[in-house]
C-alpha positions, 0 to 999 in steps of 0.5 A: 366699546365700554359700558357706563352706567346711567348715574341715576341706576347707582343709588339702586345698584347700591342699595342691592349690595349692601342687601346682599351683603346683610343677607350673607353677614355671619350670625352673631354668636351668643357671648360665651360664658367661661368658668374655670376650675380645678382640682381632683384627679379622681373624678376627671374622666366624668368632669371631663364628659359632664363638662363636654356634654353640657357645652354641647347643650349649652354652647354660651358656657365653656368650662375649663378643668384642671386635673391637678389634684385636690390639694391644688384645687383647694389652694387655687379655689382659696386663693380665688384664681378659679370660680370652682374647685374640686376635691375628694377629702372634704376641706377641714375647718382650718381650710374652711376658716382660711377661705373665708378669711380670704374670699369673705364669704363660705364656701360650699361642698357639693357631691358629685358621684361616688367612686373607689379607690382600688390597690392596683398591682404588677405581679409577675405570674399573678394575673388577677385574684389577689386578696388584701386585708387592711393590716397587709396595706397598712404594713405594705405602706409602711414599708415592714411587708416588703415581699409579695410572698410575706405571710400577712398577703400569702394568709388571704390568697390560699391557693395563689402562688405569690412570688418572693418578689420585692414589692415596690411601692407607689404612691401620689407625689402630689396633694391628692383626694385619692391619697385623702380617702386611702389614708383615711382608710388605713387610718382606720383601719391599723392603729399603727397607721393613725399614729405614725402618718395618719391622714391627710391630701398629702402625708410623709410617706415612710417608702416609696416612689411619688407618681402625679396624679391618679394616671402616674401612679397607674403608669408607674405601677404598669411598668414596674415589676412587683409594683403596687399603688392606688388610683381611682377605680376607672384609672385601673379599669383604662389601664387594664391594671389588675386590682385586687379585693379588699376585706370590708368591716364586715370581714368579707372580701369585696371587689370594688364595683358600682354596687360594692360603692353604692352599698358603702353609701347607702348609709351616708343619706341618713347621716350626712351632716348639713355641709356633705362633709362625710367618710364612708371608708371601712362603711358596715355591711356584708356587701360595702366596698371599703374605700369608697368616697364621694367626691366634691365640687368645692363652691364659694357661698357668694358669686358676684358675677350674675352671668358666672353666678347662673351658669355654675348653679345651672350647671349643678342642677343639670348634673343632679338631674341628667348628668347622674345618668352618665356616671356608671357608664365611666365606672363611678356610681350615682348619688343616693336619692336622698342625698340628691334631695338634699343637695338640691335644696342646698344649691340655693345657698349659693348666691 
């Protein structure tokens, strides 16, 4: 026998389904905020973390990086195809003068943390404990050291065994701020240098083999015997690549490490120009790691989209607050608090 039901319980039956169907409906999620940027390899593990975290406490803004090398970085934040750009050779005037040219408005140079860039190198039988000073990478690079056991390497390792081995060069294929803050050292460092590549995210090297981006040229130089490049410090500590010690302006032979690249910036606060374009390469002091660097987020002046606008400004005020706490745990070193200062006060600029 079947069961109908009166017409006038419809209405009531009705009304408790769609109540029903109100009680389980999804939640509306808050609209996303998407920036977008690109840039440094250099400093990409500790975007790559920053980036997440503050997702994670910020879930209606995503950002998206691209680790494609500062060349890169300033090209596309030129050209407008990103909101940000990041870089570890500050932009020159020329670069400055092309930006606002295309963008009109300026664009802005923000610290983010300190890092160093190491020699890493693949020795058979050498382990760790290499020593080099400025002349001996400037000639590696130029191609005239081309044994692992030449007098200018075998004078600062006494007592190290230094094979006769044929020393292969690696360097970045790619424009690269880790490239910008090597040759910016030995530029200083070895006049012949200065005068036949000088420096720059992207120079005619005289040797060598190209590796992209800071993980290529520590892959090349992990498999290839008599090997020798530069990365950034957390890329030879990741790979367990052996890195050696560099002579500083001091003539000490200094380890790069959080208080080697502090003790190269403890100077910078009080010099730093207005717009945080700053070397710290070959800094005086007993104890300064002598290929060190800040890195930068490169930010333009003027930001139309209100939403875009708070989200990246939020952003930079969290990583000179909560984000300079989780930089020494990936191998960079913080900010001066003094340069802290300062940055804070500058971010205003950014409208």
């Amino acid at each position: 026998m079947r069961t109908t039901i009166p017409a006038l319980l419809l209405p009531a039956l009705l009304l408790r389904a769609m109540a029903a169907l109100v009680v389980w409906a999804p939640a509306v999620l808050p609209a996303q905020i998407q920036l977008t940027g690109a840039g440094a390899t250099f400093p990409y593990p500790m975007y790559s973390k920053w980036f997440d975290e503050y997702h994670k406490r910020h879930p209606d803004v995503q950002i998206n990086y691209q680790s494609i090398g500062s060349g890169g970085g300033i090209r596309q934040v030129t050209e407008g195809t990103v909101d940000f750009g990041a870089t570890d050779g500050p932009m020159t005037d020329a670069q400055l003068a092309d930006f606002r040219s295309k963008r009109g408005t300026a664009i802005l140079h923000f610290p983010t943390v300190l890092g160093a860039v190491v020699p890493v190198y693949n020795v058979p039988g050498v382990a760790t404990g290499v020593r080099f000073t400025g002349d001996a990478l400037a000639g590696i690079f130029l191609g005239t050291i081309t044994k692992w056991s030449d007098v200018a390497i075998a004078r600062a390792n006494p007592g190290v065994r230094l094979p006769a081995t044929d020393i292969v060069v690696v360097h970045r294929s790619d424009g690269s701020g880790t490239t910008y803050v090597w040759t910016d050292y030995l530029s200083k460092v070895s006049p012949a240098w200065q005068q036949r590549v000088g420096k720059n995210t992207s120079v005619n090297w005289p040797v060598g083999l190209g590796g992209s981006g800071n993980p290529g040229v520590a892959g090349l130089v992990k498999q290839t015997e008599g090997a020798i490049g530069y990365v950034e410090l957390i890329y030879a500590v990741q790979n367990r690549i052996a890195y050696g010690a560099v002579r500083n302006a001091a003539g000490e032979f200094v380890n790069a490490d959080l208080a080697s690249v502090s003790a190269a910036a403890a100077g910078a606060a009080a010099t730093m120009p207005d717009d945080f374009r700053v070397s710290i390469t070959n800094a005086p002091g007993r104890a300064s790691y002598p290929i060190s660097s800040f890195t930068w987020l490169l930010v333009p002046a003027t930001i139309p989209d209100r939403a875009k606008h708070k989200a990246l400004v939020d952003f930079l005020k969290w990583m000179l607050a909560d984000g300079q706490g989780m930089v020494e745990a990936l191998a960079y070193a913080k900010l001066p608090a003094p340069v802290i200062a300062r940055e804070a006060k500058a971010i205003a600029g950014v409208k």
